[in-house]
C-alpha positions as CSV (number, residue, x, y, z in Angstrom):
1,X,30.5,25.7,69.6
2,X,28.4,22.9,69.9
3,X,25.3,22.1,67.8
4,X,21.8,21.4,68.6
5,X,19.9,18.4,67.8
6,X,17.8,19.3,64.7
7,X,19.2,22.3,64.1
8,X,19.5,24.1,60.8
9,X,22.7,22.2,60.2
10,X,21.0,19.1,60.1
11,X,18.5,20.9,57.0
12,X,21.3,21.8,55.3
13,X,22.8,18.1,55.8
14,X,19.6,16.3,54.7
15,X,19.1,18.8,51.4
16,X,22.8,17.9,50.8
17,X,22.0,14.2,50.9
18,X,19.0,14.0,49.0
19,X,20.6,16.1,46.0
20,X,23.7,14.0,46.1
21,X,21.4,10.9,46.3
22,X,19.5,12.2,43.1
23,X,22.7,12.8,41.5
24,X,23.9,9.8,42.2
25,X,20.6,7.9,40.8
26,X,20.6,10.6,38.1
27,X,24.0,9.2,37.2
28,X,23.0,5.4,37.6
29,X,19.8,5.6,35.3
30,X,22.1,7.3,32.1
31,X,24.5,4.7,32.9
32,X,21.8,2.1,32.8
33,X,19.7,3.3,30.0
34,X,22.9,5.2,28.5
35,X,22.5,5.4,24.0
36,X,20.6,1.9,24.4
37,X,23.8,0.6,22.2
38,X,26.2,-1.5,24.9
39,X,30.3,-0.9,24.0
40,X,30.8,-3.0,21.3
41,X,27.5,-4.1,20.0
42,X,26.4,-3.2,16.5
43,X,23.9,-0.6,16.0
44,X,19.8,-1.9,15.5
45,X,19.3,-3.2,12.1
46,X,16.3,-1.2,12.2
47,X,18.5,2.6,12.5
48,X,20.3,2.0,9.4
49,X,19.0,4.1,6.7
50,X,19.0,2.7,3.3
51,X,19.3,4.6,-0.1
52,X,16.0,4.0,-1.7
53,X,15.6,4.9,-5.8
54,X,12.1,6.1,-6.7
55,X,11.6,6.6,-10.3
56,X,8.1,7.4,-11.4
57,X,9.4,9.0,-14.8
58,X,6.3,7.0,-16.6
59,X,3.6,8.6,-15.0
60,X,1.5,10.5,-17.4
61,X,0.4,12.8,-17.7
62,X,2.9,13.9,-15.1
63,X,2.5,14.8,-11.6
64,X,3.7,15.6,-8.0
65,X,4.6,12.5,-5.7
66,X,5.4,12.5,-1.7
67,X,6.4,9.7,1.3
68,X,4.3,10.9,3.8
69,X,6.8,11.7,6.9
70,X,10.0,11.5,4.5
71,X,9.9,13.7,1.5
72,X,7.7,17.3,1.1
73,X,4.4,17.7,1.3
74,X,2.3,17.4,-2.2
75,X,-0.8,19.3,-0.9
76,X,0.1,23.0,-0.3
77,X,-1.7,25.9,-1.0
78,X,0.2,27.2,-4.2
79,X,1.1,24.3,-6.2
80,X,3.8,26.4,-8.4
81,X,5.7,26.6,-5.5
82,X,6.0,23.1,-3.7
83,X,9.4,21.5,-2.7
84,X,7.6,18.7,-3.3
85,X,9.0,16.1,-6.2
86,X,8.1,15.5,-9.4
87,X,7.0,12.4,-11.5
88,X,9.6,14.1,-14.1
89,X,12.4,13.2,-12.5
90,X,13.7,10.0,-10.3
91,X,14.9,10.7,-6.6
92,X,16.4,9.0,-3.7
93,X,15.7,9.0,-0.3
94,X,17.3,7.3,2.8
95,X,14.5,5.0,4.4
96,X,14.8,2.8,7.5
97,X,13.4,-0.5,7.6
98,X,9.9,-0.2,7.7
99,X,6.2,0.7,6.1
100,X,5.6,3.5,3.7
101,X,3.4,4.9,1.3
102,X,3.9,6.3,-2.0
103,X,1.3,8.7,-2.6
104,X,0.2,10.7,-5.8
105,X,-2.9,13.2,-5.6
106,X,-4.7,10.4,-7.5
107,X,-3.9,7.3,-5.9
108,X,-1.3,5.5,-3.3
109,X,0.2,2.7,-2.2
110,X,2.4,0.6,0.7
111,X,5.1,-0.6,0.6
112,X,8.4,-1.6,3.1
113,X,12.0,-1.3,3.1
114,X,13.2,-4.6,4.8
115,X,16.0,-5.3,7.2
116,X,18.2,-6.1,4.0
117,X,17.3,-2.5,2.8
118,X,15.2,-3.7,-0.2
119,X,11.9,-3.7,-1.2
120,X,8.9,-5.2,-1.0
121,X,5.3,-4.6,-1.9
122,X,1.7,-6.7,-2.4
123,X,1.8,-8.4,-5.6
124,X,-1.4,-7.6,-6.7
125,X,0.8,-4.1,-7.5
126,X,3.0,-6.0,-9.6
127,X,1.2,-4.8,-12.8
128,X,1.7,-0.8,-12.0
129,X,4.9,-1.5,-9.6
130,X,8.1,-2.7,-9.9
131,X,11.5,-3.6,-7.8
132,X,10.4,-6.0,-5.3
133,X,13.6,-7.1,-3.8
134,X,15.5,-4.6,-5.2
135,X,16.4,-0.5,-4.2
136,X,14.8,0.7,-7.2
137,X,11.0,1.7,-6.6
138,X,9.7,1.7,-10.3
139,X,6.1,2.9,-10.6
140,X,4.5,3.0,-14.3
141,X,0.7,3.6,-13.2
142,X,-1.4,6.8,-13.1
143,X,-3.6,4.1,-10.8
144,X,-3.3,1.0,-9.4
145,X,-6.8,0.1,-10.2
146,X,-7.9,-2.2,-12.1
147,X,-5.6,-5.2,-10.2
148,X,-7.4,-7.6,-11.6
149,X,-8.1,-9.2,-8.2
150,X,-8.8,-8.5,-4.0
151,X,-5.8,-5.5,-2.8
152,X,-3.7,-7.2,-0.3
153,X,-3.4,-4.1,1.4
C-alpha cells in the first residue's frame, strides 16, 4: 500500500518527533542543571546547617522568644498554648549561614551565622549579647536599649 504525501502518517510522524525531541531536551536540561552539585564537588558552604545554642535563661521577668522563619511563632492567639520557646529554658536550632533575628514581644535583634557556623552580631549589643564567634547565643537583656551609642543595625 503506498502512502500519500501529507497524509496522517506524516501527523503521527511529526507528533512522534517533537515529543521525542522534548524528551530528549527534557533530559538534557536535568542533565545540565541536574542537583546543582557536579560528581565529586563538596556541597555549598552555605547548605550546611549549623547547631546554634540560644540561651536566654537571664531574661526577667521571663518570657517567650522566636527566629522568625526557624523556630514557632510567639504571637498566637492563646498564649497558654504556643509551641513557641521559652526564656526558661536554652534551645538549639540548626541555622544555615546567614541573617536572623532574635525576637522577644519587647524587643529584637540581628544577628548571622557565618560560613564557619559561628556567630556574629553589632557590638553596640555587646552589653545585652554575648557569643560573638562562638555557637552559644547568650542574651542577658529584657532590652537592648540603652547602648550607650548609634545601633549598627
Amino acid at each position: 500500500m503506498r502512502r500519500k504525501p501529507g497524509g496522517n502518517h506524516m501527523r503521527q510522524g511529526l507528533g512522534f518527533a517533537r515529543k521525542r525531541a522534548l524528551w530528549l531536551g527534557g533530559a538534557a536540561f536535568v542533565a545540565v542543571l541536574g542537583t546543582g552539585v557536579a560528581i565529586g564537588a563538596s556541597p555549598s558552604p552555605y547548605t550546611k546547617e549549623h547547631t546554634i545554642t540560644v540561651d536566654p535563661t537571664r531574661l526577667t521577668p521571663p518570657t517567650r522568644w522566636y527566629v522568625p522563619g526557624i523556630t514557632p511563632y510567639i504571637r498566637t492567639l492563646d498564649p497558654e498554648v504556643t509551641d513557641a520557646y521559652s526564656t526558661t529554658q536554652q534551645h538549639t536550632v540548626n541555622l544555615k549561614p546567614g541573617r536572623y533575628r532574635f525576637s522577644t514581644f519587647t524587643f529584637d535583634f540581628p544577628f548571622v551565622v557565618t560560613l564557619d557556623g559561628v556567630l556574629d552580631f553589632a557590638q553596640s549589643l555587646d552589653q545585652c549579647v554575648e557569643g560573638r564567634g562562638t555557637q552559644t547565643l547568650k542574651v542577658r537583656c529584657s532590652r537592648t536599649m540603652p547602648y550607650g551609642g548609634q545601633p549598627e543595625y
